[in-house]
Predicted model as a PDB file, atoms N, CA, C, CB and O in Angstrom, pLDDT in the B-factor column:
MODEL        1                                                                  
ATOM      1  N   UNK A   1      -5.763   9.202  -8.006  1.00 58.00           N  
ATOM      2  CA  UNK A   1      -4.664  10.100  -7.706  1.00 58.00           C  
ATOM      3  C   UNK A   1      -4.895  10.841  -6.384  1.00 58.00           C  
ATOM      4  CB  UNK A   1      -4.477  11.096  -8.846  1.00 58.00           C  
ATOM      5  O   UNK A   1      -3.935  11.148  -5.677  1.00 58.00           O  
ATOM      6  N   UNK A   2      -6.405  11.189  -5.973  1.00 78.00           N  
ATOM      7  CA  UNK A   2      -6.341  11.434  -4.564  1.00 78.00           C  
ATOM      8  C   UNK A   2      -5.753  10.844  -3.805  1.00 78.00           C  
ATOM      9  CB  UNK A   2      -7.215  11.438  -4.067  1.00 78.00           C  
ATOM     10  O   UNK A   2      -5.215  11.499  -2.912  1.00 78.00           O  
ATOM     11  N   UNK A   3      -5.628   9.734  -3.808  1.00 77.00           N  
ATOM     12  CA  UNK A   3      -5.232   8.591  -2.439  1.00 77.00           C  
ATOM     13  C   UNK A   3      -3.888   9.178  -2.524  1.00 77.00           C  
ATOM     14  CB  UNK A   3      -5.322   6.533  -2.645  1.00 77.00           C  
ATOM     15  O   UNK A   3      -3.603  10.049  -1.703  1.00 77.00           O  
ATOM     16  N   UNK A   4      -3.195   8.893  -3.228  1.00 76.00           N  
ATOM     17  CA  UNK A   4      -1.653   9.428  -3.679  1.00 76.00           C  
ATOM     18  C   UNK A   4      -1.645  10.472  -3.043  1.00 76.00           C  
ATOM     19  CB  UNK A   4      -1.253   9.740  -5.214  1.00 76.00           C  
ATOM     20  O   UNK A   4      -1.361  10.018  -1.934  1.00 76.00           O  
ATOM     21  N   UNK A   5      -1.762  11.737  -2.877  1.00 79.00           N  
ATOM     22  CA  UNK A   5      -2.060  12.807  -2.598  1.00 79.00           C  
ATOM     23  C   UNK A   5      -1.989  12.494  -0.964  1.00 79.00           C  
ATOM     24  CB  UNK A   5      -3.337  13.288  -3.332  1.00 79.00           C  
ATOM     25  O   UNK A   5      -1.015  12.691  -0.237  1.00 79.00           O  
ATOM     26  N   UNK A   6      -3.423  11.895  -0.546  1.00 77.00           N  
ATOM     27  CA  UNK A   6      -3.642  11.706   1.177  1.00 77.00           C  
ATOM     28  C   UNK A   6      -2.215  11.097   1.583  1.00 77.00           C  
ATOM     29  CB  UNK A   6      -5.105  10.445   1.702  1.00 77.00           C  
ATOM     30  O   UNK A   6      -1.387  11.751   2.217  1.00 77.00           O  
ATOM     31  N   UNK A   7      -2.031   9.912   1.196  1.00 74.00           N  
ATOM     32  CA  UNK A   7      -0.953   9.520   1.558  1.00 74.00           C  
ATOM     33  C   UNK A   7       0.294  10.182   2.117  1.00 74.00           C  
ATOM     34  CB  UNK A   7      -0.747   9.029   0.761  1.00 74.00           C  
ATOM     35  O   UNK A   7       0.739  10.219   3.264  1.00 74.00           O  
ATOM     36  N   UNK A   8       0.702  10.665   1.036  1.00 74.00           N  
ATOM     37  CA  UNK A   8       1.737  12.044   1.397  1.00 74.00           C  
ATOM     38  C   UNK A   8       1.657  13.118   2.213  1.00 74.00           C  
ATOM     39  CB  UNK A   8       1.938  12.755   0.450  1.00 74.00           C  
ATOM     40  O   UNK A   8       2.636  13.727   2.645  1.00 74.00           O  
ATOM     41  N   UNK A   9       0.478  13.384   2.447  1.00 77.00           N  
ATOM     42  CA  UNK A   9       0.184  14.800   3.672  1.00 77.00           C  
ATOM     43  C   UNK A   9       0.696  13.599   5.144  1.00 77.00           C  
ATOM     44  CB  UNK A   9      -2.332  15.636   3.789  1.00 77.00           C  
ATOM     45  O   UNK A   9       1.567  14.038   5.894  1.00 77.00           O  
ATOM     46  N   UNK A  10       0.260  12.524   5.372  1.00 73.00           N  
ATOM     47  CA  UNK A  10       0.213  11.707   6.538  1.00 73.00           C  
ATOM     48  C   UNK A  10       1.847  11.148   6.783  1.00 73.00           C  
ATOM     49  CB  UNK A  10      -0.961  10.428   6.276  1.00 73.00           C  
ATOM     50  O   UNK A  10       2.337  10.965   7.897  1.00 73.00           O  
ATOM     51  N   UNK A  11       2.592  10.916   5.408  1.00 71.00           N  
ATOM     52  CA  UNK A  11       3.921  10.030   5.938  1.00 71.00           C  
ATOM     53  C   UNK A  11       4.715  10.497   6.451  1.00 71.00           C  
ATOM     54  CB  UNK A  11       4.657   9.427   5.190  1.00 71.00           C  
ATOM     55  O   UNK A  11       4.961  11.521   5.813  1.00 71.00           O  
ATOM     56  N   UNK A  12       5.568  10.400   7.546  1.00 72.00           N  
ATOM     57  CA  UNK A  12       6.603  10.785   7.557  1.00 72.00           C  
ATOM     58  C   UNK A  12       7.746   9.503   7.544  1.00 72.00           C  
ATOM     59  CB  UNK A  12       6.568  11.683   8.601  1.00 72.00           C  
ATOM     60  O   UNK A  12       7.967   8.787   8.522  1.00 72.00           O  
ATOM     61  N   UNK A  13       8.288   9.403   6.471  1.00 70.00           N  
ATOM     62  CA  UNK A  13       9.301   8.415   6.291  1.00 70.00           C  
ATOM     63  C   UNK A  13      10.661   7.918   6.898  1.00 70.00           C  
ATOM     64  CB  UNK A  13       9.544   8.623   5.371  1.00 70.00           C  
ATOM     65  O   UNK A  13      11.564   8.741   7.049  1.00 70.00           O  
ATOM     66  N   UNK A  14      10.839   6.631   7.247  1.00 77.00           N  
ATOM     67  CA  UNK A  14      11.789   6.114   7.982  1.00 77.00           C  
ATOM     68  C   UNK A  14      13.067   6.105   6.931  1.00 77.00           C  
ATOM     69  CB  UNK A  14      11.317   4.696   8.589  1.00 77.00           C  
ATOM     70  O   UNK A  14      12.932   6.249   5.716  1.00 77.00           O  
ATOM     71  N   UNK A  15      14.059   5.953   7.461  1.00 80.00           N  
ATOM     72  CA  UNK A  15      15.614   5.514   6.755  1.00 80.00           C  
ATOM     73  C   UNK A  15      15.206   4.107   5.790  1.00 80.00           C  
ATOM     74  CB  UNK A  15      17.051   4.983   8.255  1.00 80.00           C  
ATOM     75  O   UNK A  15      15.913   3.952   4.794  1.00 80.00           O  
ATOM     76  N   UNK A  16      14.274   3.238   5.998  1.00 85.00           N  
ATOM     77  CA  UNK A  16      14.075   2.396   4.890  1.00 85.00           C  
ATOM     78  C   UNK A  16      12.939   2.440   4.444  1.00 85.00           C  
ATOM     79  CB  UNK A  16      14.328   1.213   5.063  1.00 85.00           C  
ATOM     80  O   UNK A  16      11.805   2.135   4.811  1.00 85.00           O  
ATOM     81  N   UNK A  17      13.758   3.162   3.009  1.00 86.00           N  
ATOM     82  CA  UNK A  17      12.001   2.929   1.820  1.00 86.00           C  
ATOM     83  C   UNK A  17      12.454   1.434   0.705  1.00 86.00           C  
ATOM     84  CB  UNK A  17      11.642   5.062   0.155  1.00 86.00           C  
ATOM     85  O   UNK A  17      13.437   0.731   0.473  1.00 86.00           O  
ATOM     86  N   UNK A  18      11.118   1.559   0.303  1.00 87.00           N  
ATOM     87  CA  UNK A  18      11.218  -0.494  -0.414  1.00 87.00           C  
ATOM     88  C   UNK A  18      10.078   0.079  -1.738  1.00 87.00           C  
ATOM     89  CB  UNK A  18      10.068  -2.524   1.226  1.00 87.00           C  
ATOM     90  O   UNK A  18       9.217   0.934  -1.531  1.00 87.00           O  
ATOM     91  N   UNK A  19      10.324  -0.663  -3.215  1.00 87.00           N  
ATOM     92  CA  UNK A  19       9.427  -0.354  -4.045  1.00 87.00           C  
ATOM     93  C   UNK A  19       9.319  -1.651  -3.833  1.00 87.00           C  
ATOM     94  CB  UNK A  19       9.565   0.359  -5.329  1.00 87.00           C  
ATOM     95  O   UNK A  19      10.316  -2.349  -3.648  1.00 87.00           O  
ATOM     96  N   UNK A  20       7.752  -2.260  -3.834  1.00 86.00           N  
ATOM     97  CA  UNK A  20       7.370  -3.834  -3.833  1.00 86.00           C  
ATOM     98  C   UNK A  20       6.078  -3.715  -4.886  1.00 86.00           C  
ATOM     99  CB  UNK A  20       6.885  -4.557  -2.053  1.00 86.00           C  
ATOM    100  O   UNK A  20       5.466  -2.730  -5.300  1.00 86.00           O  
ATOM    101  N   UNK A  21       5.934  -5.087  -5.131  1.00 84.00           N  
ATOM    102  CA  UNK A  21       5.062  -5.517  -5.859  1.00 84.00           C  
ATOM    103  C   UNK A  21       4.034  -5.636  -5.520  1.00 84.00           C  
ATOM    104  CB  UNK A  21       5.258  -6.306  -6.259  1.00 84.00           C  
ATOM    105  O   UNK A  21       4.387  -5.397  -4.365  1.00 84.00           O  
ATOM    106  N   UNK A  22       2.921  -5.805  -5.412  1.00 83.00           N  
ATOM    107  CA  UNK A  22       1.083  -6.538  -5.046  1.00 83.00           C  
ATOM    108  C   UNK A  22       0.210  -6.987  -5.687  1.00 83.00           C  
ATOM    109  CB  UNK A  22       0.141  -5.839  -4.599  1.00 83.00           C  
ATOM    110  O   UNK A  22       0.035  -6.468  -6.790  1.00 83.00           O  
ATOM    111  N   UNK A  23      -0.352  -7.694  -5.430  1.00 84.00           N  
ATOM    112  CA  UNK A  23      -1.370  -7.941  -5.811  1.00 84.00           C  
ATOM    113  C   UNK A  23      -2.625  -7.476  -5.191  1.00 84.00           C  
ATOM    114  CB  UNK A  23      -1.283  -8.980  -5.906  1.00 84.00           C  
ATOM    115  O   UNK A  23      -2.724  -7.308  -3.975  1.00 84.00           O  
ATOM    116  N   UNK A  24      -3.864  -7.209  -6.272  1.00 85.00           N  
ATOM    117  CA  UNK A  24      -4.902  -7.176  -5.444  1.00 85.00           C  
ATOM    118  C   UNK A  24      -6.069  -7.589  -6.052  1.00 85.00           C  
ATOM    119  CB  UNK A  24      -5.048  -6.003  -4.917  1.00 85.00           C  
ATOM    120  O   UNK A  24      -6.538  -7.046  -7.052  1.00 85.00           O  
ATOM    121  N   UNK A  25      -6.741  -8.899  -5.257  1.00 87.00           N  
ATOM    122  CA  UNK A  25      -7.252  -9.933  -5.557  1.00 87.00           C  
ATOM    123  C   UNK A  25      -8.569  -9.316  -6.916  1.00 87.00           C  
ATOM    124  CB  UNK A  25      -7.756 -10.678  -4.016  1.00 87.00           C  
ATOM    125  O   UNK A  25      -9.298  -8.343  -6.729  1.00 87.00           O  
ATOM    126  N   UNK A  26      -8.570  -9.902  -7.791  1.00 85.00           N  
ATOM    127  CA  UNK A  26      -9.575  -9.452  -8.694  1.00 85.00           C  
ATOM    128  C   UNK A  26      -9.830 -10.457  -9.967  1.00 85.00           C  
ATOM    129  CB  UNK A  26      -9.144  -8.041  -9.174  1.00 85.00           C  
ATOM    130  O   UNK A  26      -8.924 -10.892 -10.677  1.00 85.00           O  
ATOM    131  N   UNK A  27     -11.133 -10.730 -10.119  1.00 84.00           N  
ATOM    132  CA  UNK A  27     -11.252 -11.795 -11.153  1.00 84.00           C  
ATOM    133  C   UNK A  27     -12.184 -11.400 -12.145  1.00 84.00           C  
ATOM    134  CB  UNK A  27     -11.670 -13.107 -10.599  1.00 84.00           C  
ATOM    135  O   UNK A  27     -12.496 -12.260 -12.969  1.00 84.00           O  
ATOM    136  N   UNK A  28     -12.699 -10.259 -12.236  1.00 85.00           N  
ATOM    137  CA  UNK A  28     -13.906  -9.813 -13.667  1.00 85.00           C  
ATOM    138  C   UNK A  28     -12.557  -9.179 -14.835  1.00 85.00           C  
ATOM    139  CB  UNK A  28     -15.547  -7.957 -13.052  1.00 85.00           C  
ATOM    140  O   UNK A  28     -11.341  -9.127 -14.652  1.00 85.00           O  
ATOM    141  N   UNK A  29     -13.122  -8.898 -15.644  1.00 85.00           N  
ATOM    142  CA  UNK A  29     -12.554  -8.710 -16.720  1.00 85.00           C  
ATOM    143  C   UNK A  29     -11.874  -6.770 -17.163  1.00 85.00           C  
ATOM    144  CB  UNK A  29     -13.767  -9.373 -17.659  1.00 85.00           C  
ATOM    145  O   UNK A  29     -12.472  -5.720 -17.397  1.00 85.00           O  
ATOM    146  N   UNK A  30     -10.487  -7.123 -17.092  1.00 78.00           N  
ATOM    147  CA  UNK A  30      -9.829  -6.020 -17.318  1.00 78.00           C  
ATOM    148  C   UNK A  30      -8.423  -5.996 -18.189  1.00 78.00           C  
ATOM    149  CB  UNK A  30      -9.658  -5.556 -16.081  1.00 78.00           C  
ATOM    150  O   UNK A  30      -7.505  -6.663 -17.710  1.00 78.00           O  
ATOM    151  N   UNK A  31      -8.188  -5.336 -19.343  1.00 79.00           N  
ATOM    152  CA  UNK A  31      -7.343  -5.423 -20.092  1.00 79.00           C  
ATOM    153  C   UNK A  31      -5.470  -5.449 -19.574  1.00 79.00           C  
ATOM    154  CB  UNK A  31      -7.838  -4.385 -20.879  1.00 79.00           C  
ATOM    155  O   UNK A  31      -4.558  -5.516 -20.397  1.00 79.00           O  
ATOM    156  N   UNK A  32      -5.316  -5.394 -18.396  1.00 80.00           N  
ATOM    157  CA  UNK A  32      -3.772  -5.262 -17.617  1.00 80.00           C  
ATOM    158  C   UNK A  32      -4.113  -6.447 -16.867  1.00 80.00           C  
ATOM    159  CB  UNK A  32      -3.306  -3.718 -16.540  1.00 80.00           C  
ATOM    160  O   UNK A  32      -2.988  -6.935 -16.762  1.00 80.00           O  
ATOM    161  N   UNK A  33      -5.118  -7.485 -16.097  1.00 84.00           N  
ATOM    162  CA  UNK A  33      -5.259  -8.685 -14.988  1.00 84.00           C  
ATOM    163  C   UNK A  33      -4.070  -9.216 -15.701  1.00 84.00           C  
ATOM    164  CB  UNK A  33      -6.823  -9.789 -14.848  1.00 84.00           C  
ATOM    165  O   UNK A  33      -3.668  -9.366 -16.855  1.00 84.00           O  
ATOM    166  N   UNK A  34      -3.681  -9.436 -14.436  1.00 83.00           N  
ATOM    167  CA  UNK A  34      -2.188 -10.183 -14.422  1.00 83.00           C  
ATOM    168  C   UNK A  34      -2.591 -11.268 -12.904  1.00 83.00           C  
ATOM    169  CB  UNK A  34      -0.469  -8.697 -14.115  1.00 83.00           C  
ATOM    170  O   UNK A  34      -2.993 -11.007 -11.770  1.00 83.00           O  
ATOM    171  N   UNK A  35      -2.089 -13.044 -13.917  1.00 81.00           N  
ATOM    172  CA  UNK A  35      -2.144 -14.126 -13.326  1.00 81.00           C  
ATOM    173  C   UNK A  35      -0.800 -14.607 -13.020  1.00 81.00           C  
ATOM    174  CB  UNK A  35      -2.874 -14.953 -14.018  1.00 81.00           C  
ATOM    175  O   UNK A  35      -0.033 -14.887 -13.940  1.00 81.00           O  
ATOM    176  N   UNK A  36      -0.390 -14.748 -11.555  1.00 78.00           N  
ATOM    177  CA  UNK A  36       1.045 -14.601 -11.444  1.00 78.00           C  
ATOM    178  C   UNK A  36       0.734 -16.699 -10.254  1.00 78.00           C  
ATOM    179  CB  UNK A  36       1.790 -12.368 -10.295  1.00 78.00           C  
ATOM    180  O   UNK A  36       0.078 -16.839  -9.222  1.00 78.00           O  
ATOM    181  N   UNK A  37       1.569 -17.888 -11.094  1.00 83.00           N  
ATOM    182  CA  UNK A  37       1.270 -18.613 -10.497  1.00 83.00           C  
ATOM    183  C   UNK A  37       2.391 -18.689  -9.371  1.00 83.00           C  
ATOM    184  CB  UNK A  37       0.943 -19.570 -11.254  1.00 83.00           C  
ATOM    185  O   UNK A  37       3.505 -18.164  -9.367  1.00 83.00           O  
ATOM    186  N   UNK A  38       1.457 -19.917  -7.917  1.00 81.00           N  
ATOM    187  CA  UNK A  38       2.143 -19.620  -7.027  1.00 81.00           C  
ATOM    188  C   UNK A  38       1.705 -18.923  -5.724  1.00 81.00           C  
ATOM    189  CB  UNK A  38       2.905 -19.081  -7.580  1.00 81.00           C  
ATOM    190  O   UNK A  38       1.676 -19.235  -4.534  1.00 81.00           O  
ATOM    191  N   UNK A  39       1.347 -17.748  -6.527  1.00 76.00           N  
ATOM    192  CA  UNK A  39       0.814 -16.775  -5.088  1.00 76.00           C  
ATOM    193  C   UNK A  39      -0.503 -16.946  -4.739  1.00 76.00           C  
ATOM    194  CB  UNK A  39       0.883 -15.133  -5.259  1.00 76.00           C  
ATOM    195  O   UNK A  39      -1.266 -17.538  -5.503  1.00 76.00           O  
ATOM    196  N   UNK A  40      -0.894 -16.476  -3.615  1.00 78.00           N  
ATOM    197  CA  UNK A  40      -2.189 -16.956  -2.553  1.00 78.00           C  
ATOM    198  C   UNK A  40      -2.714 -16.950  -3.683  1.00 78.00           C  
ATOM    199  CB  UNK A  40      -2.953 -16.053  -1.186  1.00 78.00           C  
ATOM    200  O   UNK A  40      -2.875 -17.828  -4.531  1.00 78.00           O  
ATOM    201  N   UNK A  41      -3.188 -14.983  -3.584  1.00 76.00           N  
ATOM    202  CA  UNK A  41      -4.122 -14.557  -4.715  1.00 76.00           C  
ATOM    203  C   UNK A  41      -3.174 -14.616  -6.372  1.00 76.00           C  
ATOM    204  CB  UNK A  41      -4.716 -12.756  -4.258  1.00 76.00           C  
ATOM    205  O   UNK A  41      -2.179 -13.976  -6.714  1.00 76.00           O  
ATOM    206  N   UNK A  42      -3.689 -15.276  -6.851  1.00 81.00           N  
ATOM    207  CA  UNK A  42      -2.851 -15.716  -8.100  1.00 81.00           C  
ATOM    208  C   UNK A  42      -3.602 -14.683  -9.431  1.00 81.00           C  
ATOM    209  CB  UNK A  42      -3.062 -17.721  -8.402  1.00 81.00           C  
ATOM    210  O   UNK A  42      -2.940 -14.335 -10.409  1.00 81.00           O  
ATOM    211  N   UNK A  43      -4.854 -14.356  -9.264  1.00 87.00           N  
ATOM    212  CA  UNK A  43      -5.158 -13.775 -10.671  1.00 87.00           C  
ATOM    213  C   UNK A  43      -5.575 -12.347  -9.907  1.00 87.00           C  
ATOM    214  CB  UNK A  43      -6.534 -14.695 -11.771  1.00 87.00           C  
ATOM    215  O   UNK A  43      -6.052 -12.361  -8.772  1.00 87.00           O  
ATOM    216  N   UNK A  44      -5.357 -11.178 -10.616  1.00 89.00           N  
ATOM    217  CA  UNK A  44      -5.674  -9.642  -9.714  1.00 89.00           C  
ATOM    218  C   UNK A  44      -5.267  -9.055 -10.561  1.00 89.00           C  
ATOM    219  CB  UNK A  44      -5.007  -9.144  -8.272  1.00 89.00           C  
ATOM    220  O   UNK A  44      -5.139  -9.416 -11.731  1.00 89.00           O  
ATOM    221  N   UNK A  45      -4.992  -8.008 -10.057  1.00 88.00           N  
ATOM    222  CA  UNK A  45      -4.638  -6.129 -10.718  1.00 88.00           C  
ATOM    223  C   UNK A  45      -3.097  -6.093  -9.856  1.00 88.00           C  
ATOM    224  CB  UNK A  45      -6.227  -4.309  -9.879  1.00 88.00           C  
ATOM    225  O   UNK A  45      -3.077  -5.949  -8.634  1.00 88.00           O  
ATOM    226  N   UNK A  46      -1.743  -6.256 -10.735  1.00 86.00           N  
ATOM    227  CA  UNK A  46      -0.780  -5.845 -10.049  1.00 86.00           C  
ATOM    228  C   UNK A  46      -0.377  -4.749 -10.218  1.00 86.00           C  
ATOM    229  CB  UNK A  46       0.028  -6.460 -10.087  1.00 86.00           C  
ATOM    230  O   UNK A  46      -0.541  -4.174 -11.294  1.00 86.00           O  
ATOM    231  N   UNK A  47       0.434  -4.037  -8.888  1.00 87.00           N  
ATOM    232  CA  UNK A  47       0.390  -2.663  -8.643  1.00 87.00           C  
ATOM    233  C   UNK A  47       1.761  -2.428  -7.809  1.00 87.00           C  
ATOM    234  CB  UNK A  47      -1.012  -2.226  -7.850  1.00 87.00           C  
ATOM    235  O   UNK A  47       1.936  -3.261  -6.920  1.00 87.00           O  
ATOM    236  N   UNK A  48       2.529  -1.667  -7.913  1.00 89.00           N  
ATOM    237  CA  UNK A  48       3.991  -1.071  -7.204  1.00 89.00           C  
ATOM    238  C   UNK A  48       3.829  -0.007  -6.160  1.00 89.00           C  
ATOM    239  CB  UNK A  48       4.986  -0.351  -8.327  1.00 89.00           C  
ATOM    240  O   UNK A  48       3.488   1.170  -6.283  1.00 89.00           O  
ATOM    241  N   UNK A  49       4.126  -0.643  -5.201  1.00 89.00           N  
ATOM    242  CA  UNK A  49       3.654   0.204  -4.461  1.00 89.00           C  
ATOM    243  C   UNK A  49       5.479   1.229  -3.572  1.00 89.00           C  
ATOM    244  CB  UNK A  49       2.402  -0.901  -3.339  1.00 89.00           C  
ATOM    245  O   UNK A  49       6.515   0.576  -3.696  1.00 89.00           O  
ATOM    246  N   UNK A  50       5.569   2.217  -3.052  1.00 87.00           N  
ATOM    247  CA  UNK A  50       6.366   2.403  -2.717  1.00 87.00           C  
ATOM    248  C   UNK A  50       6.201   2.972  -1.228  1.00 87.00           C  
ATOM    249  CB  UNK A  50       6.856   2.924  -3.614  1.00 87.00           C  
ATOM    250  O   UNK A  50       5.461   3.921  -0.968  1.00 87.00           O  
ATOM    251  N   UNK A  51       6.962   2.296  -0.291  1.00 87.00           N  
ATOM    252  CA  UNK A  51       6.564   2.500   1.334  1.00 87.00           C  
ATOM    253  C   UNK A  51       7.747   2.313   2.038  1.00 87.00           C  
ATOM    254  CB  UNK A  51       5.439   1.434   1.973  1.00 87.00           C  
ATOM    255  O   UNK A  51       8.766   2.016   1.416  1.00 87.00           O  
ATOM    256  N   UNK A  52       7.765   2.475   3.542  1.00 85.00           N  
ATOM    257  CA  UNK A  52       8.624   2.317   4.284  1.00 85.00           C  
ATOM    258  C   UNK A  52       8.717   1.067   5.055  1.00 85.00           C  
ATOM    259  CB  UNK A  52       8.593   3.249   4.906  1.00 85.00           C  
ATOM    260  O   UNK A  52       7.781   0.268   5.035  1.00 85.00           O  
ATOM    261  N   UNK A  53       9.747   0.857   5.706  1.00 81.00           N  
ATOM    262  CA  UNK A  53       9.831  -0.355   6.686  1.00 81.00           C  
ATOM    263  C   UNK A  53       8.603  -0.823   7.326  1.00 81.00           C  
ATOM    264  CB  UNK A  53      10.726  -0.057   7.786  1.00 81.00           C  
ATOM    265  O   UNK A  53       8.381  -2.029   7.433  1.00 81.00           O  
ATOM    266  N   UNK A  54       7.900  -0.049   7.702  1.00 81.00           N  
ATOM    267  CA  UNK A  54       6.521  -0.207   8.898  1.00 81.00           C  
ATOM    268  C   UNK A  54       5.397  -0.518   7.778  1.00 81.00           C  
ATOM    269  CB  UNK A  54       6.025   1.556  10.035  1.00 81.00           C  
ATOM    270  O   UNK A  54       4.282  -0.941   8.084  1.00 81.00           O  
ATOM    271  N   UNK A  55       5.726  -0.315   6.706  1.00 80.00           N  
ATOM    272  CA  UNK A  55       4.210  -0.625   5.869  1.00 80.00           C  
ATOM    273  C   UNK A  55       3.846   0.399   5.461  1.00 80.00           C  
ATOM    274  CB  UNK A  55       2.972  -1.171   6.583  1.00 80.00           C  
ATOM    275  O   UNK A  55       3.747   0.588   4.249  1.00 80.00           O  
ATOM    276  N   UNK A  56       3.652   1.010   6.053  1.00 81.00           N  
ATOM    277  CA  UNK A  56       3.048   2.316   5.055  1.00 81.00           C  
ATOM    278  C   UNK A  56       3.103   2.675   4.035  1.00 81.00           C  
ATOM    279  CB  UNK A  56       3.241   3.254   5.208  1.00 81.00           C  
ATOM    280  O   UNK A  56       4.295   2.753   3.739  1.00 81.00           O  
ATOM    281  N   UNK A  57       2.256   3.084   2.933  1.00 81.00           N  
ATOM    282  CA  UNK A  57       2.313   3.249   2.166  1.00 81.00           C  
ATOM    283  C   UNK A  57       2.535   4.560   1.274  1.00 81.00           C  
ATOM    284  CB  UNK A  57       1.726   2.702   2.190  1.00 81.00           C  
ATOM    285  O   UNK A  57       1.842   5.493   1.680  1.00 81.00           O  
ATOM    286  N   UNK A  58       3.144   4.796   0.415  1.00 81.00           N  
ATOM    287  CA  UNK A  58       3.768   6.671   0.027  1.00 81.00           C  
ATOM    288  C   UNK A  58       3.205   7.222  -1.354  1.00 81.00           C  
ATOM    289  CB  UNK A  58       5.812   6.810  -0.263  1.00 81.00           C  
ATOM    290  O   UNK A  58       2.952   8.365  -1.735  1.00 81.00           O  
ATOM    291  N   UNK A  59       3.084   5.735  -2.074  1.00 84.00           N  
ATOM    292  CA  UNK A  59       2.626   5.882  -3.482  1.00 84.00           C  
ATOM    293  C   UNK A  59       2.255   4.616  -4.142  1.00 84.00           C  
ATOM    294  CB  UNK A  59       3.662   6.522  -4.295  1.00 84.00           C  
ATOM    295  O   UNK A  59       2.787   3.592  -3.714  1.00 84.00           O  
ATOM    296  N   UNK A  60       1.446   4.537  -5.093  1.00 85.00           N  
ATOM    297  CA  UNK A  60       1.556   3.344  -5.649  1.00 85.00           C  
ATOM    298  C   UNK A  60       0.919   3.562  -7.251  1.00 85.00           C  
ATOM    299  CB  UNK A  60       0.778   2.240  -4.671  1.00 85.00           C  
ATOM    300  O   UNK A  60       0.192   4.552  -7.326  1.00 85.00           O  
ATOM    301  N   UNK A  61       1.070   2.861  -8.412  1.00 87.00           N  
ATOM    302  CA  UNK A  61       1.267   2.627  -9.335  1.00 87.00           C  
ATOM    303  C   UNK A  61       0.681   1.452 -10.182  1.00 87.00           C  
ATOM    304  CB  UNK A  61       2.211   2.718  -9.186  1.00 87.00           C  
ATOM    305  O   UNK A  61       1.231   0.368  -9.986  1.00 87.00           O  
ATOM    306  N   UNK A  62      -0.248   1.476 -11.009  1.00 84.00           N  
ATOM    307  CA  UNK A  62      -0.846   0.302 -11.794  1.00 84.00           C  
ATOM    308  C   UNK A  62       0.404  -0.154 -12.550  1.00 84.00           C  
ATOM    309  CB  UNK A  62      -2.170   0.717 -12.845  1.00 84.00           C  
ATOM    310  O   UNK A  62       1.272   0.590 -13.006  1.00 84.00           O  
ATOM    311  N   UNK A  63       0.365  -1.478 -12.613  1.00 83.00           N  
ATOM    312  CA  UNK A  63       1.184  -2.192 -13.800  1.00 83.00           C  
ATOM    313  C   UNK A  63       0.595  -2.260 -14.775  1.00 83.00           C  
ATOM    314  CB  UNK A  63       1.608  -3.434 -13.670  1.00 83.00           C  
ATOM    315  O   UNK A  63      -0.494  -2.828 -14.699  1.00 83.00           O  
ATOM    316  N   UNK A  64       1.083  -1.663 -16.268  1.00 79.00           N  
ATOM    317  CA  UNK A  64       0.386  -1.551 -17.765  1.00 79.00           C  
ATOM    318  C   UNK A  64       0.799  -2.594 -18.222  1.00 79.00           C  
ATOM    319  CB  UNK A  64       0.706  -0.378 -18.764  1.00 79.00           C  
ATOM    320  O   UNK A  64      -0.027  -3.175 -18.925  1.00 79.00           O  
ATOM    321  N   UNK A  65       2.408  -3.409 -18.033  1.00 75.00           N  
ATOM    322  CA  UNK A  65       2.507  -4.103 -19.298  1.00 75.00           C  
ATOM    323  C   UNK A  65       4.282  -4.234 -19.177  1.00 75.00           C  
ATOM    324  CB  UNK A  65       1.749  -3.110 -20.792  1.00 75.00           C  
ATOM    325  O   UNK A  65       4.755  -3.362 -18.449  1.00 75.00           O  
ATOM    326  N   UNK A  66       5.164  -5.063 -19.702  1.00 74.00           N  
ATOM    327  CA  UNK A  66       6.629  -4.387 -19.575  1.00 74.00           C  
ATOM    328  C   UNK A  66       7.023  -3.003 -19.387  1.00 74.00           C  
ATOM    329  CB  UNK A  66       7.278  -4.621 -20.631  1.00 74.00           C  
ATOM    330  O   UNK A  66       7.886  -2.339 -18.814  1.00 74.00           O  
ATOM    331  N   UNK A  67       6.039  -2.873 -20.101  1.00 68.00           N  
ATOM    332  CA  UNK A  67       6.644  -1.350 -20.477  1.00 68.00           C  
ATOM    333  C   UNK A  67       5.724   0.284 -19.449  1.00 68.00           C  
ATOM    334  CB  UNK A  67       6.214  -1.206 -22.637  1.00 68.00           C  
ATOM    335  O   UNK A  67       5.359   1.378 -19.880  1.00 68.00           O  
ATOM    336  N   UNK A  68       5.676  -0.209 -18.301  1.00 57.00           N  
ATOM    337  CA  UNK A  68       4.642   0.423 -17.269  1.00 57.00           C  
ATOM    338  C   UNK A  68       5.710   1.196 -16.260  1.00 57.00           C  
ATOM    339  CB  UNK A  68       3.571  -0.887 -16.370  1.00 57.00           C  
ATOM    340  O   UNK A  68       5.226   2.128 -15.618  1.00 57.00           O  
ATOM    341  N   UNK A  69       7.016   0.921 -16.073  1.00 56.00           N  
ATOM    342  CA  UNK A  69       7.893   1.544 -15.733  1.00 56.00           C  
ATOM    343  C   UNK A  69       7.813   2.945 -15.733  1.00 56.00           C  
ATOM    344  CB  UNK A  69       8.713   1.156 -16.286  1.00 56.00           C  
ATOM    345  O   UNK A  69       8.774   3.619 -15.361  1.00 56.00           O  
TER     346      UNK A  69                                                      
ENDMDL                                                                          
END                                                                             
């Protein structure tokens, strides 16, 4: 939740914000690894991230499950 925190003191946000998806590459053992086929990194920790046009990042969010919303 720090990072969350840093993030926000630094952004100043453009006219386009985007909630996207990620992955981030990970293969030991954790009860949420989500294997999504297809993509580069196919097995990881997916996570929502919410940012602007340029990338940056504002917030982001573990995926639990359907119901992680």
């Amino acid at each position: 939740k720090n990072i969350n925190k840093k993030l926000k003191k630094y952004w100043k946000p453009f006219k386009v914000v985007v909630i996207d998806e990620s992955i981030i590459p990970f293969k030991g053992k954790w009860k949420f690894r989500q294997c999504v086929r297809g993509k580069l990194h196919s097995t990881g920790i997916k996570l929502y991230v919410f940012a602007d046009a340029t990338g940056f990042v504002y917030h982001y969010w573990y995926y639990y499950g359907p119901n992680s919303m």
